[in-house]
N, C-alpha and C positions, 0 to 999 in steps of 0.2 A: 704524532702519528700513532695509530693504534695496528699493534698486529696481530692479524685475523692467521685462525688454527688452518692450514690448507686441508689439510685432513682431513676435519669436522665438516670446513663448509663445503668441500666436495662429496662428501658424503650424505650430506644435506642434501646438496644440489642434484645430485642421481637419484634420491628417492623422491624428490619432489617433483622432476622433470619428466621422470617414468607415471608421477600418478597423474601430471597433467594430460600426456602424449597418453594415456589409454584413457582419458576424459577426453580430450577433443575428437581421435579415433572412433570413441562411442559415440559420443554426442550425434556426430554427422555421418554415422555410418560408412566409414573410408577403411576398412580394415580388407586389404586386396584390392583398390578400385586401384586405376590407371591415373596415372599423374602426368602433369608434365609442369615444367620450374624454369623461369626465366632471369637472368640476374637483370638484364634491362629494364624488364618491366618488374621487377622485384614484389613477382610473386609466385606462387604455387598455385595450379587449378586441378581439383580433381573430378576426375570427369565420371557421374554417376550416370545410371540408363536414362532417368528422367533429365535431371540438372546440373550443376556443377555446382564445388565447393570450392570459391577463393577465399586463399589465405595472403596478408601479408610478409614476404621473405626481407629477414635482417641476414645477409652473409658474413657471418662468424669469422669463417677460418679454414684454411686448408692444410689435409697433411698430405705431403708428395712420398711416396713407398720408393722412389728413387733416389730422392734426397736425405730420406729419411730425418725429415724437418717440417715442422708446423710452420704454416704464414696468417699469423693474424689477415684481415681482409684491408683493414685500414692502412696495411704496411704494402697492399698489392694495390692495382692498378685503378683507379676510381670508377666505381658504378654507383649508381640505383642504390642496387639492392646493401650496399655498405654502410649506408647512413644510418647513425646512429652507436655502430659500436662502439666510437671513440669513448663513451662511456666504460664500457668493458676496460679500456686502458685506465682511465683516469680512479677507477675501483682499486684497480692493481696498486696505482699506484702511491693510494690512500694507505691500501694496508698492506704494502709492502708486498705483495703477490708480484714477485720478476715473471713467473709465466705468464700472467697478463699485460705483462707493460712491453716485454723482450718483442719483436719485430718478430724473430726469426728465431726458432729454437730447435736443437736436434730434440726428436720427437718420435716413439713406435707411435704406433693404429692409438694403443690402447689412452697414452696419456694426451695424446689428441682429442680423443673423443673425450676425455676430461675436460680438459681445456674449453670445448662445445659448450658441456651439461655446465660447466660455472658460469660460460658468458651469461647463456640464455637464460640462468637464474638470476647476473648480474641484472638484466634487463627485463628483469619479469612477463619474461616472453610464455604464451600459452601454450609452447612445444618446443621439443627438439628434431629436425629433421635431416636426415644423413642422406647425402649423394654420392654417386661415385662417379665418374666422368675422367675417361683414360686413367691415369695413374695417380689420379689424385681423389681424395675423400674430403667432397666439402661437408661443413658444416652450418645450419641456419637454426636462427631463430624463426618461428612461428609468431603472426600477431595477427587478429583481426579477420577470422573466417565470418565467411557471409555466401549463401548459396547464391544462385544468380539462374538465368534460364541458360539450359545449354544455347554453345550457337558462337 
């Protein structure tokens, strides 16, 4: 097994993640539009005055501000929109990364949203996108925007 710098590659992974999310941002002109994000149907649509921009949603992970604990998505209750991160575990656990293998870990905001920016790098996802919903901050991967006609 080889062990990877967490340090390096999270540092990696926030600069690379930041210059994808203001590439797809620009690309399709979504900077202020209205969204709305469904884990069932695992996706994101954003609703411009003409059309809409769907994106594929991969759910990452949630930090609870109550618990004060990250939940990977694979370790929560089965959706849609979850397929595919088990990969994010199996990366961890190549190169020895326990925050990506661990289910469940105490966790502030900040090293969550770590946690995010690595999967979505693990997964060469085309953004990072953060929710909030009651007391929890999810996190996704972005894949696969394609405009569509509103409606």
């Amino acid at each position: 097994m080889t062990t990877t710098d967490w340090g390096a590659w999270s540092r990696e992974a926030k600069a690379e993640m930041q210059r994808r999310n203001d590439a797809w941002t620009q690309r399709w002109a979504l900077s202020g539009v209205p969204y709305e994000w469904s884990l069932d149907d695992a996706q994101i649509v954003f609703r411009r005055p003409d059309d809409e921009v769907v994106a594929r949603l991969v759910w990452l992970g949630s930090h609870s501000r109550s618990e004060g604990t990250f939940l990977w998505s694979w370790a929560n209750r089965p959706v849609a929109a979850a397929a595919g991160v088990e990969a994010v575990r199996a990366f961890g656990e190549a190169h020895e990364l326990g925050m990506l293998c661990e289910a469940e870990w105490p966790a502030a905001e900040a090293e969550s949203l770590e946690a995010g920016i690595v999967a979505a790098r693990v997964l060469d996802a085309e953004g990072l996108f953060v929710a909030a919903a009651g007391e929890l901050t999810l996190y996704f991967a972005l894949f696969d925007f394609r405009p569509r006609r509103a409606g």
